[in-house]
C-alpha positions, -999 to 999 in steps of 0.1 A, spaced: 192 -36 -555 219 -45 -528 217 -61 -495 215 -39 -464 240 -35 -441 237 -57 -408 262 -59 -384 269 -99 -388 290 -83 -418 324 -82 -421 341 -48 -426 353 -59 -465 318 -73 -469 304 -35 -460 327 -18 -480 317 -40 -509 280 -34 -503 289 6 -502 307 -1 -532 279 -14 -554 257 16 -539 276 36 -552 278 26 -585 241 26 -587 239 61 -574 270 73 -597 253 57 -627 211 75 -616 235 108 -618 253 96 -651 280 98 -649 310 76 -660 337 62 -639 363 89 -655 338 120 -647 332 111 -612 364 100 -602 379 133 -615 352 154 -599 360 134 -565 396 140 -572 403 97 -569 422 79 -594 401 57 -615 416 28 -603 408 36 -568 364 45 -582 369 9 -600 382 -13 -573 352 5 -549 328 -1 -572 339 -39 -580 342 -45 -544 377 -47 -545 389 -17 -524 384 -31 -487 405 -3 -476 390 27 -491 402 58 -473 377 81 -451 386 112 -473 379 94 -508 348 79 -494 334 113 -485 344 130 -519 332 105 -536 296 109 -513 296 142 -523 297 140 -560 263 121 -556 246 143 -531 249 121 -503 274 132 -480 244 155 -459 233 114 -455 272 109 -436 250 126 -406 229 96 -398 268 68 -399 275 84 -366 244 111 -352 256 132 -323 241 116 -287 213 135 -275 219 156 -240 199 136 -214 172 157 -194 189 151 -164 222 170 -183 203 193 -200 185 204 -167 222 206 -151 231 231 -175 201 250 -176 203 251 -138 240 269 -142 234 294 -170 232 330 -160 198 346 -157 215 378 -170 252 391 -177 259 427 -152 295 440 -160 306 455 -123 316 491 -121 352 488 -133 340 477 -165 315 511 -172 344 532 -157 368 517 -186 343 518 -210 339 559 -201 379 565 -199 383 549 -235 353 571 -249 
């Protein structure tokens, strides 16, 4: 079982820890380094050095493929969740949206000329 992440960590020192996860979540879906580095569409040496914790510069596009092929990229949600509308915004924008949408008179009269 790895460490968890905390933010006294170095960046290399995450991506190491990410590394070893996934290994242990490549190897619970068995498969080998060669099947899931061809189903992520990486090179082999690129899964290796991840896994080893030697890749400290693994790029965003192979670490979401590679999340993926493990059935954790749905999990990428909670890395960066969206920042909930405060009620004061929320009240803002309730205050401004139409009660109801009434197209004037030159819009029916269109409507009846293109009939």
């Amino acid at each position: 079982m790895t460490n968890h992440i905390t933010s006294a960590m170095s960046n290399p020192e995450i991506i190491s820890a990410l590394g070893q996860r996934f290994k242990e979540y490549r190897l619970a879906n068995r498969l080998t380094q060669q099947e899931a580095a061809e189903k992520a569409g990486v090179s082999l040496i690129t899964l290796r050095q991840f896994e080893n914790g030697k890749s400290y510069n693994i790029n965003m596009g192979n670490f979401l493929a590679l999340l993926r092929i493990v059935g954790c990229l749905e999990q990428a949600n909670e890395l960066l969740p969206e920042i909930p509308v405060s009620a004061y915004a929320m009240e803002k924008l309730l205050k401004n949206k139409p009660k109801r949408i009434r197209h004037g008179r030159q819009h029916t009269q269109r409507n009846a000329v293109g009939k």
